[in-house]
Residue, then its C-alpha position, 0 to 999 in steps of 0.5 A: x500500500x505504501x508504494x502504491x500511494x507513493x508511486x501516485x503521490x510521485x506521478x501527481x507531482x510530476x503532473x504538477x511540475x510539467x510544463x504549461x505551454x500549450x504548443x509544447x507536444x510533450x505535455x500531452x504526453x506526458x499526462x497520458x496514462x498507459x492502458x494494458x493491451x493498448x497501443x500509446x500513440x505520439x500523435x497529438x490529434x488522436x485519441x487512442x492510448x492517451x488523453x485528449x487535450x482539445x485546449x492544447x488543438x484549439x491554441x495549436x489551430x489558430x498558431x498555424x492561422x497566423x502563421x498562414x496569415x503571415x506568409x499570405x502577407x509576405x506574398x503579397x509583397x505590400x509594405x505595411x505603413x509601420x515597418x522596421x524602416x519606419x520604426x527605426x527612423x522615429x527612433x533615432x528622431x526621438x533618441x536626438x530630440x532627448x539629447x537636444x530638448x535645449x535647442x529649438x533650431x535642432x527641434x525644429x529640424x527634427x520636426x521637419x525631418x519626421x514631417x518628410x519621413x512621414x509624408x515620403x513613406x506613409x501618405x506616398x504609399x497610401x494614394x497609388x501612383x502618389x509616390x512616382x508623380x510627385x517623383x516626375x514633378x520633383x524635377x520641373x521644380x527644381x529652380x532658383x531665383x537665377x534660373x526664373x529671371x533668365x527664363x522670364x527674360x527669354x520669354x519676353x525678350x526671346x528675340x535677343x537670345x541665340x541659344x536654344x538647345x536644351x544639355x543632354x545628361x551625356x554632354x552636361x558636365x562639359x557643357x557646365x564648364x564651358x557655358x556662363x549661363x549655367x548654374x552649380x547644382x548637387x542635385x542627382x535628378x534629370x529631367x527625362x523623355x522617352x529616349x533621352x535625359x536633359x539637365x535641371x533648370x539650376x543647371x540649364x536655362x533652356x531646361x523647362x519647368x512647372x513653377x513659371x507657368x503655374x505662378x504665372x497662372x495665378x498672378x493672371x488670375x488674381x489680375x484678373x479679378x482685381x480688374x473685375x472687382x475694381x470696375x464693380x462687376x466681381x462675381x464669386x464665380x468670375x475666379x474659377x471660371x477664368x481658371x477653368x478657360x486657361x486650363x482647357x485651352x492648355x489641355x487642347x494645346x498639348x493634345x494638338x501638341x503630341x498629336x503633332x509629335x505622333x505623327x512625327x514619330x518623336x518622342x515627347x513628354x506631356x510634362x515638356x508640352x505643360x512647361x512649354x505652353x505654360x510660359x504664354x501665363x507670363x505674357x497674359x500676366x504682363x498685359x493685363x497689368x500694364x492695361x489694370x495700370x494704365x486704366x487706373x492712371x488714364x480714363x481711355x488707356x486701358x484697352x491701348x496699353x492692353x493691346x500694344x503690351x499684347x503685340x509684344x508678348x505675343x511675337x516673343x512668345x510664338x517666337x519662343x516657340x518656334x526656336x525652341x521647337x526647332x532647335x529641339x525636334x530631331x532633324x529627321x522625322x518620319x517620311x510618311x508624317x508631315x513636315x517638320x517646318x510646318x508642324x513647328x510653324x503652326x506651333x509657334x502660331x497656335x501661341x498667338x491665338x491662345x493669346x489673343x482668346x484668353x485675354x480679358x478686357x472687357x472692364x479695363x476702363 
């Protein structure tokens, strides 16, 4: 008897003392008793010769559901937002902002520095297509103060101007050497076509851009509405409305555009066509403040100024136009398509007009 009840008060000990964790196959086992003439079996998922643990299968199940879920995601190749890279970088952010609470210029620069890395690889990632748009347009962005007067002066006084081809990523670095009118700039971006890449605006001054034309758009727009709201004729809707023409307009000049450059088999970019039809906003913007100007200094001056400022800005435009394009488009075109001249001559003409069908004069006396 005394060994009886030592041989369970030994097992009852050893029941104690097992380990608890439920992914642990040999805990099963190890309470499993063995029954003469029965066959014990390892297999945790089988009843025979052993005790059946369903709370041990139940954790086991949704063990092996995460892991499928985990592999599933790895497959799916998708980054989620809060990764390791994400992790690491506000660290490093919050170990420096500890180390420097006494300086507000380097918490201000922490800011800035989580701010970017927060818009670069969390919103970016959250709007398709985001990421690589905002690459592209990076680019036609890139300008200095240097940059924007030698290019508002080739616009408006393109007559005086000789050079007009654009620097190829291939001959930019002897080309920076040598020409006084290019820019220092550590930038490792280039503006690309299909075929070829081109040179930043801070390192070329034929190079094109996006900021011109869009701060040109809104000064004309907001002259625009000045002279509206002077003459007591300002409507809400007057804004929008300007806006919406001058963006239609421009729409259907660069479909022309590419249309144009289809049937000559080369290769165009419609951010290029968006630049280069974009700088005629400057011209519109020059016209209607001489007239807005000569308006309110003169009872009958408005439309005169209006107009000879138009005669100007129109020819250097088209003019601007025209050596652009021809000094831009390859010499050889397709046999088939039309020609070269004519196409960069209806170009530069197509300027004219969108001129001419854009201004607003109708209160400027």
């Amino acid at each position: 008897m005394s060994q009886y009840y030592g041989s369970s008060s030994s097992s009852s000990n050893a029941y104690q003392q097992q380990d608890t964790d439920p992914y642990n196959v040999n805990n099963v086992s190890s309470t499993s008793k063995s029954v003469p003439g029965s066959h014990a079996s390892n297999d945790p998922y089988t009843n025979t010769g052993m005790n059946y643990n369903p709370q041990w299968q139940a954790s086991h199940n949704n063990y092996q559901q995460q892991q499928q879920q985990q592999q599933q995601q790895g497959q799916g190749g998708s980054t989620p937002f809060w990764n390791p890279t994400m992790a690491s970088t506000f660290a490093s952010v919050a170990s420096t902002a500890v180390g420097s609470a006494s300086n507000p210029n380097a918490m201000f620069d922490l800011g800035i520095k989580a701010g970017h890395t927060f818009l670069d690889q969390g919103t970016a990632r959250m709007i398709p297509g985001l990421e690589r748009v905002m690459r592209e347009l990076r680019v036609y962005f890139a300008v200095d103060n240097s940059y924007v007067k030698a290019k508002m002066q080739r616009v408006l006084f393109s007559f005086f101007h000789k050079t007009w081809k654009r620097i190829e990523l291939e001959d930019a670095s002897s080309s920076m050497n040598s020409t006084s009118s290019i820019h220092t700039s550590h930038q490792p971006y280039f503006q690309t076509t299909t075929t070829k890449q081109y040179a930043l605006p801070t390192n070329d001054d034929n190079a094109l851009d996006l900021y011109l034309p869009t701060m040109s758009l809104i000064t004309y727009v907001l002259l625009c509405g000045l002279c509206y709201g002077t003459s007591g004729q300002f409507d809400p809707e007057f804004l929008p409305d300007v806006t919406t023409r001058c963006v239609v307009v421009q729409i259907m000049e660069v479909l022309s555009f590419r249309l144009g450059f289809y049937l000559m088999q080369v290769p165009a970019s419609f951010m290029d066509l968006f630049a280069v039809t974009g700088y005629k906003y400057l011209g519109l913007a020059l016209n209607m403040l001489v007239g807005y100007s000569l308006s309110l200094m003169l009872q009958s001056g408005g439309h005169r100024g209006y107009y000879i400022t138009f005669l100007w800005t129109a020819t250097a435009m088209s003019y601007f136009m025209l050596k652009f394009m021809a000094n831009n488009i390859p010499l050889v075109t397709n046999a088939t398509g039309p020609k070269r001249e004519f196409v960069v001559l209806g170009f530069a003409g197509s300027q004219f007009a969108s001129m001419w069908f854009l201004g607003q004069t109708r209160f400027l006396n």
